[in-house]
C-alpha positions as CSV (number, residue, x, y, z in Angstrom):
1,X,-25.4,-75.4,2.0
2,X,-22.4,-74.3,0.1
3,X,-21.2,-76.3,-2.9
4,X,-17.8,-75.8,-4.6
5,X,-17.3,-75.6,-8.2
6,X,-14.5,-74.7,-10.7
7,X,-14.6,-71.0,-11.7
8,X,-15.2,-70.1,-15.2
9,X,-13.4,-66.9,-15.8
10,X,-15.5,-65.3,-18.4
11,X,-19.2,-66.4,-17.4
12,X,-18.3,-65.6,-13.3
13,X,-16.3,-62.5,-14.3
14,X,-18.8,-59.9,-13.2
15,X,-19.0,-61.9,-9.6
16,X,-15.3,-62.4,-9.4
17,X,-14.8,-58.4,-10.1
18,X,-17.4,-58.1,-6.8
19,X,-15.2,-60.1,-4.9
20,X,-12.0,-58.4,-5.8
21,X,-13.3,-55.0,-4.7
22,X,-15.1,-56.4,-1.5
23,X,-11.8,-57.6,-0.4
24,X,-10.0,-54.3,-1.3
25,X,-12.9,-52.2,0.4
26,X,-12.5,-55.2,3.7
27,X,-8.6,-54.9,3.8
28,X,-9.4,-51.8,3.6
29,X,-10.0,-51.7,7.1
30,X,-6.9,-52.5,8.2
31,X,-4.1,-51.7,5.9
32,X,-4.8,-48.6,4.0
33,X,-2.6,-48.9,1.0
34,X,-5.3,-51.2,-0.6
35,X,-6.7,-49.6,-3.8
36,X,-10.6,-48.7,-3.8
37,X,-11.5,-46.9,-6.8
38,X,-13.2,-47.6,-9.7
39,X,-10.6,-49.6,-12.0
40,X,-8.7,-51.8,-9.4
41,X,-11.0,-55.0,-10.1
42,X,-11.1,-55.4,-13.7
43,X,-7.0,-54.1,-13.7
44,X,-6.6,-56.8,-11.0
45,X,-8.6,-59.6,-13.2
46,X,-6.7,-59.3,-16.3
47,X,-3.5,-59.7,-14.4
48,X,-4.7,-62.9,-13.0
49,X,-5.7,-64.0,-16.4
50,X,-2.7,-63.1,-17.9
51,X,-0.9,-65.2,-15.0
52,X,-3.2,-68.1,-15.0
53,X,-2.4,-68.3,-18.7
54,X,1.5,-69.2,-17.8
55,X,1.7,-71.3,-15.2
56,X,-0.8,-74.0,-13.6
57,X,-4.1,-72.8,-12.3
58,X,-7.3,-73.6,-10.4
59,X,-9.9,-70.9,-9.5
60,X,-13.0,-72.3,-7.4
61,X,-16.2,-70.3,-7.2
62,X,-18.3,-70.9,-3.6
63,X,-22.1,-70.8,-3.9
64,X,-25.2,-71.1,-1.7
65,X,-28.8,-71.1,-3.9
66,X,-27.0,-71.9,-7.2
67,X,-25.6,-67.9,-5.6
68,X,-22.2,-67.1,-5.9
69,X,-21.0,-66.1,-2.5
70,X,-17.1,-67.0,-2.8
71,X,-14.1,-67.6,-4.8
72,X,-10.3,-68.4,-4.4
73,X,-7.3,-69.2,-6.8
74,X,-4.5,-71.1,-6.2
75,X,-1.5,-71.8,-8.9
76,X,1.4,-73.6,-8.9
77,X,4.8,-72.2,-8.1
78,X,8.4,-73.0,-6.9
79,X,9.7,-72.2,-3.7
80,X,13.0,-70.4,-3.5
81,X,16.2,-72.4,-4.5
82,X,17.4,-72.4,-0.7
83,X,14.1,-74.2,0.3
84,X,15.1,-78.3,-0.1
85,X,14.4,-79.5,-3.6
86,X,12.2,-81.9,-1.9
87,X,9.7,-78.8,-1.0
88,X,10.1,-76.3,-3.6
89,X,7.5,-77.2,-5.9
90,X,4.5,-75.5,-4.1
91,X,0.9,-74.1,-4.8
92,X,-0.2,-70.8,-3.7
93,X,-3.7,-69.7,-2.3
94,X,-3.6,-66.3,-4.3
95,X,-6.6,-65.5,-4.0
96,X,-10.0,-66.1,-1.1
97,X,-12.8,-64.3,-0.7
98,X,-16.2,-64.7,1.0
99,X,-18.8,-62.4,0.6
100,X,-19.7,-61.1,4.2
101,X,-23.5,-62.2,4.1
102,X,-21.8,-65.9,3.7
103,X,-19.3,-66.0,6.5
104,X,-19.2,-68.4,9.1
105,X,-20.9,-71.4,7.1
106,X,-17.8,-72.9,5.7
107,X,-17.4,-71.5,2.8
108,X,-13.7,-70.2,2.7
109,X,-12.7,-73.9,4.2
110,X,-14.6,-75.5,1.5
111,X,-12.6,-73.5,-1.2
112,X,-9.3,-73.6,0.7
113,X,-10.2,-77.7,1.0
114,X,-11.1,-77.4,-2.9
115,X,-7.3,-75.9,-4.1
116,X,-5.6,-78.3,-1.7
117,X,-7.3,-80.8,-3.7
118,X,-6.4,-79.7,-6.9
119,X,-2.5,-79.4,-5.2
120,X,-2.5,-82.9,-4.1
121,X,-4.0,-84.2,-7.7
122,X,-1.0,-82.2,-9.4
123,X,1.5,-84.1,-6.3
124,X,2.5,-80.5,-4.9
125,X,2.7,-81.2,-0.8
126,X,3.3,-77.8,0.3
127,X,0.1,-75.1,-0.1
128,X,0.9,-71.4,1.1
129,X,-1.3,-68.7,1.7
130,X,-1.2,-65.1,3.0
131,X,-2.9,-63.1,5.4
132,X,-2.9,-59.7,6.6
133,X,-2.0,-59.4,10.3
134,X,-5.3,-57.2,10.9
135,X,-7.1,-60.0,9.7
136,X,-7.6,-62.0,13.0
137,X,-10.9,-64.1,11.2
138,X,-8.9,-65.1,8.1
139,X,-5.8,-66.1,10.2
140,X,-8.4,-67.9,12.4
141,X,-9.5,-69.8,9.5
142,X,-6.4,-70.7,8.2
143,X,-5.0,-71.7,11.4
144,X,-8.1,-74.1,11.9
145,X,-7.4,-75.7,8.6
146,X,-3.8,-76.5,9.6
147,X,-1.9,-73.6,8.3
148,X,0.8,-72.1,10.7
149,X,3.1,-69.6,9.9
150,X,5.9,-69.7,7.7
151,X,7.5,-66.5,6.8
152,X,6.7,-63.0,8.4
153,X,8.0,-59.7,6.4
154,X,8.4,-56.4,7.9
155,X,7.6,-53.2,6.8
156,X,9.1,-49.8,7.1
157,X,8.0,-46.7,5.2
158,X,10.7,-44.1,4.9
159,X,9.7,-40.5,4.9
């Protein structure tokens, strides 16, 4: 059975720096720009600390046998000043990741379920989050918990 608890940063550092790099090494896969090597974890970590030190944030930590097996992050933002004042103030699934031995019991909707639980408390309405388009399972996920698309971008790399 997975359980859901708030992260804490320091003390689940060394399993949040796993699941950075097993995301990098799984988007991987599929869009080969994502970093690999040795450093992009614990550069990656500091940033989010530095972030989740200015601005509203919830990180949630997934486990099975008192294991850690997931995480995500979520934070509060505002939506661009085109978007109705009404909808602007939104929270953002930054980050979700579970570990590939854990997939398919729930997990990532029980930590998606977990930050749009913390939105609501704070009386945001609008949760965002991205995915890849390789990444047919997380979209499937997503889609399953009620997310539908909202913006696409494009890319085009010159030279």
């Amino acid at each position: 059975m997975t359980t859901i608890r708030p992260a804490r940063l320091s003390e689940d550092k060394p399993a949040i720096l796993g699941f950075i790099d097993g995301l990098q090494a799984f988007e991987q896969a599929f869009e080969p720009n994502r970093r690999v090597d040795a450093t992009v974890a614990e550069a990656y970590f500091a940033r989010l600390s530095r972030e989740a030190a200015t601005r509203p944030t919830a990180a949630f930590i997934a486990e099975e046998a008192k294991q850690a097996v997931g995480w995500a992050l979520a934070y509060e933002t505002e939506d661009d000043v085109y978007v109705v004042e009404a909808e602007r103030r939104i929270a953002y699934i930054a980050e979700l990741f579970v570990a590939e031995a854990a997939r398919g019991r729930g997990a990532g909707r029980a930590l998606i379920a977990a930050c749009e639980e913390w939105a609501r408390a704070r009386g945001i309405g609008i949760v965002l989050i991205g995915v890849l388009p390789g990444n047919a399972r997380a979209h499937a996920t997503y889609g399953k918990a009620g997310y539908g698309t909202y913006s696409l971008q494009l890319r085009k790399r010159l030279g």
